[in-house]
C-alpha positions in Angstrom: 0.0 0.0 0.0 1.4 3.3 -0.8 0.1 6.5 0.9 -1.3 9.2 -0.8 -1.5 12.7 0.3 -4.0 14.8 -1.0 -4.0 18.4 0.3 -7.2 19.7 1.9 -10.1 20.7 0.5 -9.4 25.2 1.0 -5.9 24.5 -0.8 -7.5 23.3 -4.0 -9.9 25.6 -4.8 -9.8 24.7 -8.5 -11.7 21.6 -7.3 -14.3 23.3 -5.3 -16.9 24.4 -8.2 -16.3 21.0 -9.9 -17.0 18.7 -7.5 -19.9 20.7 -6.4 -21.8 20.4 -10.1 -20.7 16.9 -10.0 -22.8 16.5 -6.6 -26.0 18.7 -7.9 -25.7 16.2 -11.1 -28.7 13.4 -9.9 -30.7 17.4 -8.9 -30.1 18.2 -12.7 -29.8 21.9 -10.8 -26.9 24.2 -10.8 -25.0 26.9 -9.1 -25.9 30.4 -9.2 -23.1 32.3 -9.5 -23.5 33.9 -6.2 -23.3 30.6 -4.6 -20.5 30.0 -6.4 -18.6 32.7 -5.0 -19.8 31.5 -1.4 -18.4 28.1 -2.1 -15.1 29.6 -3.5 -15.1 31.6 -0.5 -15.4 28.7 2.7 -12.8 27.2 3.9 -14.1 23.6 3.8 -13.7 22.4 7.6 -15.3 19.0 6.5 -13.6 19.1 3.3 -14.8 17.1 0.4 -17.2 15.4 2.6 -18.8 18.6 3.6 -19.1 20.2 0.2 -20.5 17.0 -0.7 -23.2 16.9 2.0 -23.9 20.6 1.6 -24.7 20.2 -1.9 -27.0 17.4 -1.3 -28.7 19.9 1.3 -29.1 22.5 -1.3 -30.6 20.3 -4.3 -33.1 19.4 -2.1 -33.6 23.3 -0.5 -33.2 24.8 -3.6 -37.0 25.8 -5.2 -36.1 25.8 -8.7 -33.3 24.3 -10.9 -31.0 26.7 -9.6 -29.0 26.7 -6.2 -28.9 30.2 -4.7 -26.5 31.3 -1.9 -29.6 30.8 0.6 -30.0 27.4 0.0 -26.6 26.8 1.2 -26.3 26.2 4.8 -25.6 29.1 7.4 -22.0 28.1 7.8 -20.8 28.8 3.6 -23.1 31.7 3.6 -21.1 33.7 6.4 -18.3 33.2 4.6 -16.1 36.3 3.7 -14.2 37.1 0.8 -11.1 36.1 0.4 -8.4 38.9 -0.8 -6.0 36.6 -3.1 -2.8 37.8 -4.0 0.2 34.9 -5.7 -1.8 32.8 -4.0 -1.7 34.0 -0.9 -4.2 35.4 1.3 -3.6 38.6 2.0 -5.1 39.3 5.1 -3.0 36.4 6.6 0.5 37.7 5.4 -0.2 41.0 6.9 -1.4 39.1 10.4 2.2 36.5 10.1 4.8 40.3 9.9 2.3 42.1 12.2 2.9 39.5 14.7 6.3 38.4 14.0 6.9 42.5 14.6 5.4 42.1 18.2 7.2 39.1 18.9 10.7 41.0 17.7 9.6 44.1 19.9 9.0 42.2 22.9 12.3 39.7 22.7 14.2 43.1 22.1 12.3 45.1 24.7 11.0 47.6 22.7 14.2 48.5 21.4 13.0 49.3 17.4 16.6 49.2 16.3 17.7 45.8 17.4 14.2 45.0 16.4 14.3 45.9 13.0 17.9 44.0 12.8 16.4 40.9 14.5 13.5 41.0 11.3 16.2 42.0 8.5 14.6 45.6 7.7 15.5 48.7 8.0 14.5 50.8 11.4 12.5 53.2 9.3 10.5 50.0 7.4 10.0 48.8 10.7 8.1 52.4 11.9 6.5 52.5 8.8 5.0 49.2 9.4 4.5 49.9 13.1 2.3 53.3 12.1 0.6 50.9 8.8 -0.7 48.4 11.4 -2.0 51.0 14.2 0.9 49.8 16.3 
């Protein structure tokens, strides 16, 4: 037997959309492109078991032969946008150097200089940033 690792569900995106038509397929009903963007937008928890159940959910909510973003359940309609950027979300780059920033800070004690050394920036990058984050 030879193991097989498949990344999870919120790292493929490309597969999301896909494998949700492929579950509304016995429904014969689609995705409204609103709902799309939901989907696209969830992290997928449960992953492919999850999609697969809330799709199942949906075709059978859903009043006409297409799924709208309130036939999805509560969970994938709170979801909120993602901001990609090279693949990377955005909001979570900015939360890894605002912490890494407060972690240099409080190893140097407060001591921006040694800080800014510690991170490989410049002191003045490192003010900037401080004054960008509301720091």
């Amino acid at each position: 037997m030879f193991p097989v690792a498949i990344p999870p569900l919120c790292e493929r995106a490309d597969d999301i959309l896909p494998l949700a038509e492929r579950f509304l397929q016995p429904s014969r009903k689609r995705l409204a492109p609103a709902a799309q963007r939901l989907l696209l937008d969830y992290d997928w928890p449960g992953n492919v078991r999850e999609l697969r159940n809330a799709m199942e959910r949906a075709a059978i909510v859903a009043a006409g032969g297409l799924v709208l973003p309130a036939d999805l359940p509560a969970s994938v309609q709170r979801a909120k946008p993602r901001e990609k950027q090279r693949g990377v979300l955005v909001g979570d780059m900015q939360e890894i150097q605002r912490r890494a920033i407060l972690e240099a800070l409080e190893k140097t004690g407060g001591n921006k200089t040694r800080a800014a050394e510690m991170l490989g920036i410049s002191r003045r990058n490192l003010i900037y940033k401080l004054r960008a984050y509301g720091m």
